[in-house]
KEKE-3310 file (N, C-alpha, C; in steps of 0.2 Angstrom, whole numbers, plus 5000, padded with zeros to 4 digits):
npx = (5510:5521:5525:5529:5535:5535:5545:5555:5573:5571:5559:5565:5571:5564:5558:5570:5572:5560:5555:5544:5530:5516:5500:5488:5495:5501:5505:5514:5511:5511:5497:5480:5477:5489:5497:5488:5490:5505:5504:5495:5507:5519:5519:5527:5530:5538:5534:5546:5550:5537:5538:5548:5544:5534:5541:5547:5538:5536:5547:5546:5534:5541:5547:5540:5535:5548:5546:5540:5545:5555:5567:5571:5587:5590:5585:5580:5569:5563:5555:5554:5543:5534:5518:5503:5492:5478:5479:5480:5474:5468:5469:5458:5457:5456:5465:5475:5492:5495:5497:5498:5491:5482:5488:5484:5489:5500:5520:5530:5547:5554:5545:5550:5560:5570:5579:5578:5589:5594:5611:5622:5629:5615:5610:5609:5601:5591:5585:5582:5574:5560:5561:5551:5541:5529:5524:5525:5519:5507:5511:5520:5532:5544:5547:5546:5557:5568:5563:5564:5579:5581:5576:5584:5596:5601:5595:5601:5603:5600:5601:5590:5596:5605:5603:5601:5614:5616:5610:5618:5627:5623)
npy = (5331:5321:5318:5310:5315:5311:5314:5325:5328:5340:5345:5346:5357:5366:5369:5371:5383:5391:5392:5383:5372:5370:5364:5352:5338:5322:5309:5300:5292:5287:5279:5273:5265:5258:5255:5243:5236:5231:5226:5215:5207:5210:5211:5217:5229:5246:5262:5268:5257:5259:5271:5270:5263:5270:5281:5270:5267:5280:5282:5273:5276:5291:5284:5285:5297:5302:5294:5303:5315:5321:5331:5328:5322:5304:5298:5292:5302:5308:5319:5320:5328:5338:5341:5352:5341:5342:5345:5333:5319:5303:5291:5281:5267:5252:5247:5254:5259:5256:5267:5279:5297:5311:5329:5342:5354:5367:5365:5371:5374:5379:5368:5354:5342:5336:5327:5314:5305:5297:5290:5292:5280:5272:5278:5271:5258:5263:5271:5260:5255:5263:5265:5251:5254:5254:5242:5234:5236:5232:5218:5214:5201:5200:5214:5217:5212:5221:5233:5228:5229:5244:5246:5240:5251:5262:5277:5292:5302:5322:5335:5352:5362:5359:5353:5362:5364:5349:5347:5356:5348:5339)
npz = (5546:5540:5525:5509:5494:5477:5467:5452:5445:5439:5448:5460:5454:5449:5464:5470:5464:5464:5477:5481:5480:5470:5476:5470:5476:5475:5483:5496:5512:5530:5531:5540:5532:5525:5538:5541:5530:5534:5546:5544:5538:5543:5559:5572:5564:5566:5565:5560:5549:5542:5538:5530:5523:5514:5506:5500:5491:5485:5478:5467:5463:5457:5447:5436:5434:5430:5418:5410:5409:5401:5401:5412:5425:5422:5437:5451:5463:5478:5490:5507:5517:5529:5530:5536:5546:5541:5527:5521:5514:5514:5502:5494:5489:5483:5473:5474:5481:5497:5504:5498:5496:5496:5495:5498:5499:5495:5494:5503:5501:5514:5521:5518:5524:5519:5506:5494:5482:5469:5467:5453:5450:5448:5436:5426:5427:5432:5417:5411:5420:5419:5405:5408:5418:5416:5410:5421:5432:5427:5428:5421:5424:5417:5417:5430:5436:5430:5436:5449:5449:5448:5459:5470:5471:5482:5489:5489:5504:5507:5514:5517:5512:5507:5492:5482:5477:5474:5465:5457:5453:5445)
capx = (5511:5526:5523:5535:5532:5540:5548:5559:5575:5566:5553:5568:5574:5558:5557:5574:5569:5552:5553:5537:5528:5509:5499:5489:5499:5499:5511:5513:5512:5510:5492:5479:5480:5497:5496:5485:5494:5510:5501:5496:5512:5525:5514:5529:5533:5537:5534:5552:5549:5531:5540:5552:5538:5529:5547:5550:5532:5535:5553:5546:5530:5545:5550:5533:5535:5554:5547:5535:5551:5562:5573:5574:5591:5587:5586:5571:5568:5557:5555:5549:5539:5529:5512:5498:5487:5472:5480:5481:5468:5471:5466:5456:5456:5460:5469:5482:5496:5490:5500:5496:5487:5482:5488:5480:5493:5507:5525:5536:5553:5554:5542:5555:5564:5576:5577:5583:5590:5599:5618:5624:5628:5609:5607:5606:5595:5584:5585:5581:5566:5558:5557:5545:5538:5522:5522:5530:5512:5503:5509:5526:5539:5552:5549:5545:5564:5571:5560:5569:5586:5582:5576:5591:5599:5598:5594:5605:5598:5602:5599:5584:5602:5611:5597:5604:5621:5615:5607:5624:5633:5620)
capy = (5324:5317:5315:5308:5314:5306:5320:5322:5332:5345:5346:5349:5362:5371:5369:5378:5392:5395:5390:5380:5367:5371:5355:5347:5334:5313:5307:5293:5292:5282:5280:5266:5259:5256:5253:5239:5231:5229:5222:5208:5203:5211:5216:5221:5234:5251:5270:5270:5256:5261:5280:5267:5260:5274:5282:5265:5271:5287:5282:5269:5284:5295:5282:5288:5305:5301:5292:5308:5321:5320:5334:5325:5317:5297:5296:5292:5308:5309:5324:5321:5333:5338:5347:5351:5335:5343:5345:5326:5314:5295:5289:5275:5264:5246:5245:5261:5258:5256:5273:5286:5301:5316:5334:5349:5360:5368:5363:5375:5374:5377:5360:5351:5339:5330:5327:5307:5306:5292:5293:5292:5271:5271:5281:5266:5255:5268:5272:5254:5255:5268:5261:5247:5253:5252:5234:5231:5240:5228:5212:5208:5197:5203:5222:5220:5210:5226:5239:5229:5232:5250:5248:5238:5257:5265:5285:5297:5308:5327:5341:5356:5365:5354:5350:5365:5360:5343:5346:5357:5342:5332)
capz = (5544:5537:5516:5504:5487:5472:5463:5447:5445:5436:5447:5462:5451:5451:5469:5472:5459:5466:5484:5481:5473:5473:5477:5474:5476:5477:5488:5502:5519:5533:5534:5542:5527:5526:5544:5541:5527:5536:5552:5541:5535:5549:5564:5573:5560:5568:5561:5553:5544:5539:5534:5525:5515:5511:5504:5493:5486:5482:5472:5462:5458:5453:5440:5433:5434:5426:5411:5405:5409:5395:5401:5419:5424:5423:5444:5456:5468:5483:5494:5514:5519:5534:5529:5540:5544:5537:5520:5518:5513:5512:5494:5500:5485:5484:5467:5474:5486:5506:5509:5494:5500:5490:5498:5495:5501:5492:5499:5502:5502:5522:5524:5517:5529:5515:5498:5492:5477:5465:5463:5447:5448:5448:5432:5418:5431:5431:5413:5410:5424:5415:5400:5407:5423:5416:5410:5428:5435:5421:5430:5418:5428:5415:5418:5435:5436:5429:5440:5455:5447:5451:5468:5473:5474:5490:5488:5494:5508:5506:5519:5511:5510:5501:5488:5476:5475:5473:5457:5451:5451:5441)
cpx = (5517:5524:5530:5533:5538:5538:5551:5568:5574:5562:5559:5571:5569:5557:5563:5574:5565:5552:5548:5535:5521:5506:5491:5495:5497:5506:5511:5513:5512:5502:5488:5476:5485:5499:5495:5487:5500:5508:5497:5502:5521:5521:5518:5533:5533:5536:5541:5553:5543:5533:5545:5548:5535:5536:5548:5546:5532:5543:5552:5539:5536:5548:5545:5534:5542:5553:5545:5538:5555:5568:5575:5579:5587:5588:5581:5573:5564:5560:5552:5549:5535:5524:5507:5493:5480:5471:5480:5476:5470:5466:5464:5454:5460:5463:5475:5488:5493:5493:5500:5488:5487:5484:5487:5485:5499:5512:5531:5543:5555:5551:5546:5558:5570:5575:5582:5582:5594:5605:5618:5626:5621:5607:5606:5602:5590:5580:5581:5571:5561:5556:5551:5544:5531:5519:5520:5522:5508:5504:5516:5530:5543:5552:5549:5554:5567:5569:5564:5575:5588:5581:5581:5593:5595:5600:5599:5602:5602:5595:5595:5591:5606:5608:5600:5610:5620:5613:5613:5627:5631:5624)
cpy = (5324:5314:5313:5311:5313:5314:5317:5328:5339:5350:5350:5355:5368:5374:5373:5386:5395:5395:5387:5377:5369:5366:5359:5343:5328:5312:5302:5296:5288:5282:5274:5263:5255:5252:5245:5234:5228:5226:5215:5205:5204:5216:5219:5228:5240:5258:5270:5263:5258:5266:5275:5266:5265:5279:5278:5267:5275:5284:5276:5277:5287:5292:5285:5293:5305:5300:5298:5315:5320:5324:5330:5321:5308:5294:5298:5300:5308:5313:5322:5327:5334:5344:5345:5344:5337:5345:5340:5320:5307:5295:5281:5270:5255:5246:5253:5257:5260:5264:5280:5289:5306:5322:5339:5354:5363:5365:5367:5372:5371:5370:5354:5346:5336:5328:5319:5307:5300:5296:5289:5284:5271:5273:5274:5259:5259:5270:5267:5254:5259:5266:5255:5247:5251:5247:5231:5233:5233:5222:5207:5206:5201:5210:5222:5219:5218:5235:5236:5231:5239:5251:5245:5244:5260:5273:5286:5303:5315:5332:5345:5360:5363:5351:5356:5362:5353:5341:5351:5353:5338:5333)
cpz = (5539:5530:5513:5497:5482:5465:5454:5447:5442:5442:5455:5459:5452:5461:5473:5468:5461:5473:5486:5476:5475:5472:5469:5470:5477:5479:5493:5510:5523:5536:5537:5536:5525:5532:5546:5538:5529:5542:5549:5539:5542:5554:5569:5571:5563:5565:5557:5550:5540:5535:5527:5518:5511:5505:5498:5490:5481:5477:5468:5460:5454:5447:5436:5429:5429:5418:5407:5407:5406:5399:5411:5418:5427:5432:5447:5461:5473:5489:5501:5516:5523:5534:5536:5539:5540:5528:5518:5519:5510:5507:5496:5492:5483:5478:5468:5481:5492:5507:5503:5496:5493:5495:5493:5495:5494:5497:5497:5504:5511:5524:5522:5521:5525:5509:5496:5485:5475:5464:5456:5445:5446:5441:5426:5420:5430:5426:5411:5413:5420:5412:5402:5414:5422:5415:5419:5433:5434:5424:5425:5423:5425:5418:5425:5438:5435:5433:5447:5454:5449:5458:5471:5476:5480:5488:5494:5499:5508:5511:5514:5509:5506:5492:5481:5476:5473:5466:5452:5450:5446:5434)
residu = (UNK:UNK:UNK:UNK:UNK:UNK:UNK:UNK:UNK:UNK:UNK:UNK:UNK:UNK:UNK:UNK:UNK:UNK:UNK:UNK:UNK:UNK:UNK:UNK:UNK:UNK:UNK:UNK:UNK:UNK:UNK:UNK:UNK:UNK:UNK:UNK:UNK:UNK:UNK:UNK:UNK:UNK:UNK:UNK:UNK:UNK:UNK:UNK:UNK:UNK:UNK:UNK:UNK:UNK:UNK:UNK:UNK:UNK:UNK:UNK:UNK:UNK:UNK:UNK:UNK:UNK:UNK:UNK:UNK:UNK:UNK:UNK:UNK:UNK:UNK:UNK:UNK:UNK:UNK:UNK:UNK:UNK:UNK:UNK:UNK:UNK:UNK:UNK:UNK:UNK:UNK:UNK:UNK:UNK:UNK:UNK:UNK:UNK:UNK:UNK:UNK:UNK:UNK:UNK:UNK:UNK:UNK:UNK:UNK:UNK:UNK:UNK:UNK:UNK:UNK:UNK:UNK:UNK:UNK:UNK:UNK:UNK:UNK:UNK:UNK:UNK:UNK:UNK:UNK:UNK:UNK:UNK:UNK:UNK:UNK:UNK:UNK:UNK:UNK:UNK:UNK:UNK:UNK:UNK:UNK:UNK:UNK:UNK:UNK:UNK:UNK:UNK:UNK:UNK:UNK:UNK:UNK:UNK:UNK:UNK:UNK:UNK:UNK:UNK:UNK:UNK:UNK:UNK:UNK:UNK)
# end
């Protein structure tokens, strides 16, 4: 199965150090929940929008994961990943995102399909987000106004190769 997890540059770092993140994990995917919520609102929705969504998912979670990494650079991360489907359980909860799943698994390096990253335009959006994702959760218009500011950017997609150089550069 096809996972998105909402990383940090840190947490990439660790993952080219170690070769592995050891789960569990919370992450997105496209499951019949997700499924279900875009069939109410866009029933022609296809798999690569659904992978899309569950993606946007995971890189507003990363602001998250952003605000409680001090040493992390100020840019959303999300890793696609394709673990075994038995490592993935849909988090069946109405007050969670239609596509967040929990996986049991580690994710090695190898399972990696792509790593999306913020360029550095994005970093004082993101900075910005950060500071009031949590309001932006809590139902503020202003904060949520400034959490779109950061989703405006469109991540940068980097091959599993390209993901160390990508973080010398930062």
């Amino acid at each position: 199965m096809r996972i998105y997890l909402p990383a940090t540059t840190s947490v990439l770092r660790t993952l080219v150090d170690e070769g592995r993140l050891s789960g569990p994990h919370t992450g997105f995917a496209v499951t019949p929940r997700l499924r279900d919520h875009y069939a109410l609102s866009d029933a022609a929705a296809d798999v690569e929008e659904l992978e899309y969504a569950a993606l946007l998912a995971a890189a507003r979670a990363s602001l998250r994961l952003v605000d409680v990494d001090p040493t992390a650079a100020r840019r959303r991360v999300v890793l696609a990943a394709d673990v075994p489907d038995g490592a993935v359980t849909e988090i069946d909860d109405p007050d969670t995102d239609p596509g967040a799943v929990r996986v049991t698994a580690d994710v090695a390096l190898a399972d990696v399909a792509s790593a999306h990253v913020d360029g550095a335009e994005a970093e004082e959006d993101v900075r910005a987000a950060v500071a009031v994702v949590l309001e932006a959760d809590l139902g503020s218009e202003e904060a949520q106004f400034v959490v779109d500011q950061a989703e405006g950017h469109e991540l940068a997609w980097y091959a599993t190769q390209e993901i160390g150089p990508a973080l010398d550069l930062l």
